[in-house]
C-alpha positions in Angstrom: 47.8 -180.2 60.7 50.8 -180.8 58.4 49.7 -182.3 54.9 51.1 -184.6 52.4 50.2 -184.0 48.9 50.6 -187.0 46.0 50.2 -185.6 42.2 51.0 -182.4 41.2 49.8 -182.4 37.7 47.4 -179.7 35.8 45.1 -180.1 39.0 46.7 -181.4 42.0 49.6 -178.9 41.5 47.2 -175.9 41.7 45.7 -177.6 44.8 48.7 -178.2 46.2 50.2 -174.7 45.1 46.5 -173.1 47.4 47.5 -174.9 50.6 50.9 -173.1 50.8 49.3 -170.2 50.1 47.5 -170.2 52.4 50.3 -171.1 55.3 50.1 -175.0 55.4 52.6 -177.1 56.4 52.8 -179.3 53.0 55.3 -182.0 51.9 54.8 -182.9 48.5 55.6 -186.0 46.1 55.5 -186.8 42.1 56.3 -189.4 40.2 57.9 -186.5 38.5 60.5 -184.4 40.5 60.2 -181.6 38.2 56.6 -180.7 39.2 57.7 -180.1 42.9 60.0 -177.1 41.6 56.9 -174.5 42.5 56.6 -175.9 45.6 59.5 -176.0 46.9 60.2 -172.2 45.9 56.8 -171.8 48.2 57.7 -173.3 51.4 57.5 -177.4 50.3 59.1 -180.1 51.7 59.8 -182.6 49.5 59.7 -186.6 49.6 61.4 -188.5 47.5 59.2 -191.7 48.6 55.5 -192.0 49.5 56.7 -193.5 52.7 58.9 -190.3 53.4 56.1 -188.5 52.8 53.7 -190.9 54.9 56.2 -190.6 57.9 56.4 -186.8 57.9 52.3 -186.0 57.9 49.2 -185.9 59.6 47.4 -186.5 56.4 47.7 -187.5 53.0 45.7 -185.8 50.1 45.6 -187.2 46.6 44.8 -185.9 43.2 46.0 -189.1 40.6 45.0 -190.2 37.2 43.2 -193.6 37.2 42.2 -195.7 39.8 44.9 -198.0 39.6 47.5 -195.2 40.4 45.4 -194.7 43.4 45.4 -198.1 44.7 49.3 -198.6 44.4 49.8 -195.0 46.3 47.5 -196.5 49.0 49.0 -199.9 49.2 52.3 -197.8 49.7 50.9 -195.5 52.7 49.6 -199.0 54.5 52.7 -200.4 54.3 54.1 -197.6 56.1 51.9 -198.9 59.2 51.3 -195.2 60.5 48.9 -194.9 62.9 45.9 -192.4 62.8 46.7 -191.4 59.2 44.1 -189.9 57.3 43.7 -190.1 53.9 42.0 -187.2 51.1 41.3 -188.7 48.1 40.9 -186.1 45.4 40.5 -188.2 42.2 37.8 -188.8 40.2 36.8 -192.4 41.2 34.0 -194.9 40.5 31.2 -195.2 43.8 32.4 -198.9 43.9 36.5 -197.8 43.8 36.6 -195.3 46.1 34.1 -197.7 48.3 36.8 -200.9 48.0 40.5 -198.4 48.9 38.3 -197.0 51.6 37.6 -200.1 52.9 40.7 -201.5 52.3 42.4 -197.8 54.1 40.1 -198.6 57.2 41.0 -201.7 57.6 45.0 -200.2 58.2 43.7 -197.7 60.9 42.7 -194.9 58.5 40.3 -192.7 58.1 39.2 -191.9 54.3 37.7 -188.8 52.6 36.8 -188.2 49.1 36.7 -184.9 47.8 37.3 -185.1 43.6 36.5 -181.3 42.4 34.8 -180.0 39.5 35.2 -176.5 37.8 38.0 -176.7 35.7 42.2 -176.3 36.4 41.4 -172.4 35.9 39.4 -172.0 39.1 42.2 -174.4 40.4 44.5 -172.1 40.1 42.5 -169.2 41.9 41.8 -171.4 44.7 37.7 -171.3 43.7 36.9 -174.4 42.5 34.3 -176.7 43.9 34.9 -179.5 46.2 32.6 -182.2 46.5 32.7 -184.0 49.8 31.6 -187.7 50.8 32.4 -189.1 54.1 31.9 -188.5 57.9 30.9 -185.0 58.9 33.2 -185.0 61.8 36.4 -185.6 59.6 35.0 -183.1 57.0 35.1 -180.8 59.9 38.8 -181.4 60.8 40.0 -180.5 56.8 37.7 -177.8 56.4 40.4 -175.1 56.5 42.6 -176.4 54.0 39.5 -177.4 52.0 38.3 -174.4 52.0 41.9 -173.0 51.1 41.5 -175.2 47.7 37.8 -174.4 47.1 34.9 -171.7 47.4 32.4 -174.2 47.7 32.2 -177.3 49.4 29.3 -179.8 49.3 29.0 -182.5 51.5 27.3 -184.9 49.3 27.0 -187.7 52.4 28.4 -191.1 53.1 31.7 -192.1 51.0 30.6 -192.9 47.7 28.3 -189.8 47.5 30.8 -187.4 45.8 31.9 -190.2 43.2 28.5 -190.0 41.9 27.8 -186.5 41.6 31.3 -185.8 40.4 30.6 -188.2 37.8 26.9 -186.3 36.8 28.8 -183.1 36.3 31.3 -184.4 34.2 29.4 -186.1 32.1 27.2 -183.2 31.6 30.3 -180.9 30.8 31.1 -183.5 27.8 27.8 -183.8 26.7 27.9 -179.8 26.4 31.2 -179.2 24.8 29.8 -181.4 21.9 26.6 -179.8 21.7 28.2 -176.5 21.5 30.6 -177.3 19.2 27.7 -178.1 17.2 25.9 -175.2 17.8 29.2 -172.9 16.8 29.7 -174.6 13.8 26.0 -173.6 13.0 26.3 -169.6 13.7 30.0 -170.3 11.4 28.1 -171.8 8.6 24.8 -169.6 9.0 27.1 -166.5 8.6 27.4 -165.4 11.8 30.0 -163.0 13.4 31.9 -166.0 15.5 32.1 -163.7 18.1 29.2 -161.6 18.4 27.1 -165.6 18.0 29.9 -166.7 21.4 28.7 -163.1 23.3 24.9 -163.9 22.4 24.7 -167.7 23.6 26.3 -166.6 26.6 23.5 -164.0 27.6 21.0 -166.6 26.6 19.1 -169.8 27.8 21.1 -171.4 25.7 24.1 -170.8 27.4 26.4 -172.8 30.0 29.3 -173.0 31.8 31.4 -175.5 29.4 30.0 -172.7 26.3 31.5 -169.6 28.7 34.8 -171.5 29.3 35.8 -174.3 27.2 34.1 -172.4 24.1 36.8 -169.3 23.8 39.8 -172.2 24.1 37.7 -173.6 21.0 37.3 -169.9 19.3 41.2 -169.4 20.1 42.0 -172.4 18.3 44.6 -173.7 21.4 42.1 -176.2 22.6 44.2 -176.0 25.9 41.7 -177.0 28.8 44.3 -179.3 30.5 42.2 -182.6 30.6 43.0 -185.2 28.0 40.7 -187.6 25.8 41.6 -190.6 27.8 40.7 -188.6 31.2 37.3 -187.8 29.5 36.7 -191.2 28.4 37.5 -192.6 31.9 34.4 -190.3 33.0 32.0 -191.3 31.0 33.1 -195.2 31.1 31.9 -194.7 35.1 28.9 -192.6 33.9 28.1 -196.0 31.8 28.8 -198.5 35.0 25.7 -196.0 37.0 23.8 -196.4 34.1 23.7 -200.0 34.3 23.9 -200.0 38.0 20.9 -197.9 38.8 18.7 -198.7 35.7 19.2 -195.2 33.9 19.1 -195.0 30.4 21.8 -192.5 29.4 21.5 -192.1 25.5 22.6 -188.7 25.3 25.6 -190.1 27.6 26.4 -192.9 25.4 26.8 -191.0 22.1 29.1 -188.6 23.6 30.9 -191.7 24.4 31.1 -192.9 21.3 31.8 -189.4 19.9 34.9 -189.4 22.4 36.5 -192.7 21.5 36.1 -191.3 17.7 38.1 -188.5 19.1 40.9 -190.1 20.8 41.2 -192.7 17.7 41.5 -189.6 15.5 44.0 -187.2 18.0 45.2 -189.9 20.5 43.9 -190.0 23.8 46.7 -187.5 25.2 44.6 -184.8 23.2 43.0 -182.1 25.0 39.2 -183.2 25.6 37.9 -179.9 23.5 39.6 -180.7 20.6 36.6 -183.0 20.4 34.9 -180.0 18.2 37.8 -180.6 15.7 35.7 -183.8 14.9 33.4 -181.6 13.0 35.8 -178.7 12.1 37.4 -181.3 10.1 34.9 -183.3 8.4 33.3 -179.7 7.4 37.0 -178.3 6.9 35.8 -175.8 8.4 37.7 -173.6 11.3 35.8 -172.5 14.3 37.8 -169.2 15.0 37.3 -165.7 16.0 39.8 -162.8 17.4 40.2 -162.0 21.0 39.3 -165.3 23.2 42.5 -166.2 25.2 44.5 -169.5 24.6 44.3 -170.6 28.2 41.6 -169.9 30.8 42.8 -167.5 33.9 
């Protein structure tokens, strides 16, 4: 099966940069030329057009930035009238967005998967992050291989709208940690604590997580360079909000990080890497959160 893949930023590249390794057929397409360089040194076929891309592919795969970016990508691949087509969407969606393009994809002749990841652009990279599935098993079964060429672990959640969910629930958790352990470095830094020796011993402890174990050395290195924005974080939690409301959930802890988060992007701008959320209090304590040997970016 030859695949089309739309946005190659932090994430999509890496996704896109796993399914030529691993001896796909890919054409590829950016808003942004530049981006395909990688690709194209790796066996890529590039499309200037989305309808270039549409007419070359069995099916399309998708890794965007909002949901209206998705919804104009989409409008473009119906217009192209291709029979058959299926579509991957790999965003991070709303339950009722992803629900609305797939309905509006089906009604074209397509058939629609969503599989948004979770893990981090690192495990991107190594072709080991997570994949969270929702659709029909069948199609799931027909993209398994390059799925599996993305991600070490795939879960099909169920029906499409399941993986929107639960890729929401583990976001939101991951900003709800990275403040709380920004918090609880800045109490080992002001307790007197070796910075380091306090990172090593939350790590080996119930205390510990996965956001601590990554996001905390960018945070210790003083780079902050996790490759997700402010705004992207916010987006997150503004659909964590929408399930809380829609399923009658109270999410306090949720809604402060919220609130925490547009304090952040009203302080740094909302094209701010999402851990420099823990500058918040670095700089209202003026004090630095930083220890030696934590790299600047995660490999």
């Amino acid at each position: 099966m030859k695949y089309g893949y739309i946005g190659l930023g932090h994430l999509g590249g890496h996704l896109a940069a796993s399914l030529l390794r691993a001896g796909f057929e890919v054409v590829v397409h950016d808003k942004n030329p530049a981006l395909a360089h990688r690709h194209q040194e790796a066996g890529a076929q590039w499309a200037a057009t989305v309808a270039e891309l549409v007419a070359e592919v069995d099916a399309v795969i998708t890794c965007l930035p909002s949901p209206a970016v998705s919804e104009m990508v989409l409008d473009a691949m119906i217009a192209v009238g291709k029979p058959n087509l299926h579509w991957i969407e790999m965003s991070t969606l709303g339950r009722d967005i992803i629900l609305a393009l797939a309905a509006k994809a089906a009604a074209s002749g397509m058939q629609v998967l969503e599989c948004p990841v979770t893990g981090g652009v690192h495990l991107a990279a190594q072709g080991k992050i997570t994949v969270l599935v929702g659709g029909e098993a069948d199609l799931l079964a027909q993209h398994r291989p390059a799925l599996q060429a993305m991600g070490d672990k795939i879960f099909h959640m169920g029906p499409l709208g399941s993986a929107a969910v639960i890729k929401v629930i583990t976001n939101m958790l991951a900003f709800i940690h990275l403040v709380a352990d920004g918090e609880a470095l800045m109490l080992a830094q002001r307790g007197g604590l070796d910075l380091a020796q306090a990172w090593a011993a939350i790590s080996a402890s119930s205390g510990s997580s996965f956001v601590h174990e990554t996001e905390g050395q960018l945070i210790l290195n003083g780079s902050y360079d996790i490759a997700f924005t402010m705004d992207l974080a916010l987006k997150d939690l503004g659909f964590a909000a929408d399930y809380s409301r829609d399923f009658g959930v109270p999410l306090q802890l949720a809604k402060l990080t919220h609130d925490i988060f547009l304090q952040g992007k009203a302080t740094y701008g909302g094209d701010a890497q999402s851990t420099q959320i823990v500058k918040l209090l670095e700089d209202a304590l003026q004090t630095d959160l930083r220890a030696p040997g934590f790299p600047a970016r995660l490999e």
